[in-house]
C-alpha positions in Angstrom: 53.0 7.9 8.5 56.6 9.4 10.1 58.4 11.5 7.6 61.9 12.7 8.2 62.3 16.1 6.6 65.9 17.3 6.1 65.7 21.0 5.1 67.9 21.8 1.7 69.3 25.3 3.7 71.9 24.1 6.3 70.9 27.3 8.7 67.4 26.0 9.4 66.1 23.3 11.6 65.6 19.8 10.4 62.3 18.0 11.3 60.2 15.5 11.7 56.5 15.2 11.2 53.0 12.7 11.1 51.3 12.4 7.7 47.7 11.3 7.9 47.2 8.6 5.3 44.0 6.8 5.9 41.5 7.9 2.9 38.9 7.7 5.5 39.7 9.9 7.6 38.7 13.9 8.0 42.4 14.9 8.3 43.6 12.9 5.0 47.2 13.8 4.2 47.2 16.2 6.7 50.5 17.2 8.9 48.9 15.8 12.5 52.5 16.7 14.8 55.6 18.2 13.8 58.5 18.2 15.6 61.3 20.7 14.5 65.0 19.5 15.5 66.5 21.9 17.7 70.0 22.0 16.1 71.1 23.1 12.7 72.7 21.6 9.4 72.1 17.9 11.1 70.4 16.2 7.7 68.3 13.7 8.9 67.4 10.9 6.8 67.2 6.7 7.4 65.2 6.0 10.8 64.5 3.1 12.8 62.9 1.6 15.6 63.7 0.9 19.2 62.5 -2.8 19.2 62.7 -5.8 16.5 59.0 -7.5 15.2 61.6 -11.0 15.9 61.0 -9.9 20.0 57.5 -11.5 19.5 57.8 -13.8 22.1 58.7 -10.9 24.8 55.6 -9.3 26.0 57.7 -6.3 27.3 58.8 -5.3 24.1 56.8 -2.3 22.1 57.8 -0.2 18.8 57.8 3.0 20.8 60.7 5.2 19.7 62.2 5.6 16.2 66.0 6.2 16.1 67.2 9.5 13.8 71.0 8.9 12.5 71.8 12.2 11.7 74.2 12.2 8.5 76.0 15.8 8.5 76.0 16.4 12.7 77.0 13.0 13.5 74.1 13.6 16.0 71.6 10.8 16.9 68.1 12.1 17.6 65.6 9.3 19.7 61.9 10.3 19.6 59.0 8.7 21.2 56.1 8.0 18.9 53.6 6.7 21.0 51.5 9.4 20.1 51.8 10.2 16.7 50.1 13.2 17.5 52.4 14.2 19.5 55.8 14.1 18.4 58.3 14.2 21.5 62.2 14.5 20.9 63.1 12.5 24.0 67.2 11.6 23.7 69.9 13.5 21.8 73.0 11.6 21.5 75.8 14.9 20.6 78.8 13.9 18.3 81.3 14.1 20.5 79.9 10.9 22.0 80.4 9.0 18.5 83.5 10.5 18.4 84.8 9.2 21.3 84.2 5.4 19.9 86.0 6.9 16.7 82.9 6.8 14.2 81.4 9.6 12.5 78.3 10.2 9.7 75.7 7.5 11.6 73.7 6.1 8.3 71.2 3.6 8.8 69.0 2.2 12.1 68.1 -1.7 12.7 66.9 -3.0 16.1 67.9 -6.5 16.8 66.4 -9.1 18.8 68.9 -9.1 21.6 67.6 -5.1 22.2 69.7 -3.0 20.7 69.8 -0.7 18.1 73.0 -0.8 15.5 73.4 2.3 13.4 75.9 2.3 10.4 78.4 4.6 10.8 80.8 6.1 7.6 83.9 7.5 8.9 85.9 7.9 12.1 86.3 10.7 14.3 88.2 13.1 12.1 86.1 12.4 9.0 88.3 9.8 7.5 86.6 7.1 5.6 86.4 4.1 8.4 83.1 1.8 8.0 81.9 0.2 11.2 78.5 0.2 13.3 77.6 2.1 16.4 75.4 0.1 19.1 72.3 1.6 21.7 70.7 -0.2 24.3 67.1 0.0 23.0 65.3 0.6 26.0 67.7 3.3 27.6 69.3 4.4 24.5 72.6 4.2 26.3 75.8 3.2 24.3 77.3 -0.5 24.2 79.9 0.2 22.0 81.0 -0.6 18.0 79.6 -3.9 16.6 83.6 -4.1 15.1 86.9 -4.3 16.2 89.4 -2.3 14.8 90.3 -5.6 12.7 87.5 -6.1 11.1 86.4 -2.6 10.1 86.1 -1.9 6.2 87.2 1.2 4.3 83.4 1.6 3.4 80.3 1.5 4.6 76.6 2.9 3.9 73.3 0.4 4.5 73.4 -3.2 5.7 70.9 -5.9 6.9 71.6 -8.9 9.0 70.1 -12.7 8.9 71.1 -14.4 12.3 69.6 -17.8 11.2 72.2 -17.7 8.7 74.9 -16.1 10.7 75.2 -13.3 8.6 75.0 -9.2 8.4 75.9 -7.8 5.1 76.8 -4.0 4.1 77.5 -1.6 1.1 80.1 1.0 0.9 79.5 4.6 0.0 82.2 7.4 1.0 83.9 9.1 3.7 82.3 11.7 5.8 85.0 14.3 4.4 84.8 12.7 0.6 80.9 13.0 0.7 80.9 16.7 2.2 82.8 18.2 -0.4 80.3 17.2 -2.8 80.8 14.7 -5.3 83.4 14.8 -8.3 83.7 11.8 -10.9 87.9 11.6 -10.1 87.2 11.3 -6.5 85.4 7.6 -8.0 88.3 7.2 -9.6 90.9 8.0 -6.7 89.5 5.4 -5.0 88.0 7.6 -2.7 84.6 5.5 -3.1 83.2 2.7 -2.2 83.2 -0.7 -5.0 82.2 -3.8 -2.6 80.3 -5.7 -0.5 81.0 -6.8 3.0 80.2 -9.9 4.5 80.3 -10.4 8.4 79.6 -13.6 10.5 76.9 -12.2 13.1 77.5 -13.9 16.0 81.2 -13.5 16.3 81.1 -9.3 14.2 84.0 -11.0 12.3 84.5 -9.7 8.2 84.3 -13.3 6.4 84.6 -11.7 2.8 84.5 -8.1 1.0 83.2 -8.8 -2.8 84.7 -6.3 -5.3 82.4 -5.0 -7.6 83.4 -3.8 -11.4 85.0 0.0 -10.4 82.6 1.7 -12.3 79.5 0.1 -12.9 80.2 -1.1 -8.7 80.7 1.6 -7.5 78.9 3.4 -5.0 76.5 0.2 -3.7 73.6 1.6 -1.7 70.6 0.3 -0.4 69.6 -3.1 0.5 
C-alpha cells in the first residue's frame, strides 16, 4: 500500500512510503521503501495514477507512476512505482511552471482515457481564489495546458470526478490558496471567501453547464466526491 506522508513541521521533508499489508507475509505492516521529498513545507496529500483502468483495450498502457499534487508548494511530484520496493522520485514539476498557466494549490489527480492526467488546481498564480484543472501528458508527464478557458473557470474549486459516457465532469469548491493558508476563521465563511456550490462541466467541449448553490452554511465548504 502507497502512503503519502505530509509532515505537521513545515521545515522537514515530506514523504512517501510502501506499507506491507498482506497478513501473510513476514514483513506485515512493515515500511518496505521510503522516499523522502527533497523540498520543504510542500504538503502532499491526494495522488493518482499515470494511466486510466478505462485504457483496457490499449496493451501499452500500465499503472506505473502515481502523480503527487502538492498543496502548499504548488509543486507536482511524479514517482515511478514499479517497484514498490523501491520508491523512485522520477519528475518534479516546480511552481513556477503552474504559474505560468496562472494556477496555483494543485488538489486532486485523475488519469483519463485519452492519456493524460488532470489535476485540480485552487487558485491562480498570485494565490487568488481561481478554480480550474491543470493537464500532463501521462506518459512524458509534460504539460498540455488548463482543461478551462478563462470563461469557464469557477471562483472555487477542490475534488471532482468526470463520466464521459454522460458527458460530464463535476467539482466542489473549497478556498483560495491565500484564504486556506492563513488558516481558517468562521467570518472568512461568511465573507464569502468560501466555497457553497457545485460545478457542472460538459466533458467533451470543458464548457461550465451549471454551478448549483448550496445553503451558505450547511453548503459550505463541499469536499470530496
Amino acid at each position: 500500500m502507497f502512503v503519502m506522508c505530509p509532515h505537521t513541521e513545515p521545515s522537514h521533508h515530506d514523504m512517501m512510503c510502501t506499507i506491507d499489508i498482506d497478513p501473510d507475509s513476514e514483513t506485515y505492516c512493515q515500511v518496505l521503501s521510503r522516499l523522502d521529498f527533497p523540498n520543504f513545507g510542500d504538503e502532499v496529500h491526494h495522488c493518482g495514477w499515470n494511466t486510466c483502468s478505462s485504457c483496457h483495450n490499449d496493451p501499452s498502457a500500465k499503472r506505473s507512476h502515481l502523480v503527487l499534487p502538492c498543496l502548499n508548494s504548488d509543486r507536482i511530484y511524479v514517482v515511478n512505482v514499479q517497484d514498490p520496493r523501491k520508491l523512485d522520485l522520477e519528475v518534479t514539476i516546480e511552481p513556477a511552471l503552474l504559474h505560468d498557466y496562472n494556477v496555483s494549490m494543485p488538489h486532486t489527480a485523475h488519469c483519463t482515457a485519452a492519456g493524460d492526467v488532470i489535476i485540480s488546481t485552487l487558485g491562480d498564480a498570485n494565490g487568488n481564489n481561481k478554480g480550474n484543472f491543470f493537464l500532463l501528458d501521462g506518459t512524458t508527464f509534460k504539460p498540455r495546458g488548463t482543461y478551462l478557458d478563462d470563461e469557464n473557470t469557477v471562483p472555487f474549486n477542490y475534488d471532482f470526478w468526470y463520466q464521459p459516457r454522460i458527458d460530464l465532469l463535476v467539482s466542489t469548491g473549497w478556498g483560495g490558496p491565500n484564504t486556506v493558508k492563513k488558516g481558517f476563521h468562521a467570518t472568512d465563511v461568511m465573507k464569502g471567501d468560501y466555497g457553497f456550490s457545485v460545478n457542472l462541466f460538459r466533458w467533451s467541449t470543458h464548457e461550465k453547464i451549471q454551478s448549483i448553490e448550496l445553503p451558505e452554511l450547511g453548503g459550505s465548504m463541499p469536499f470530496e466526491i
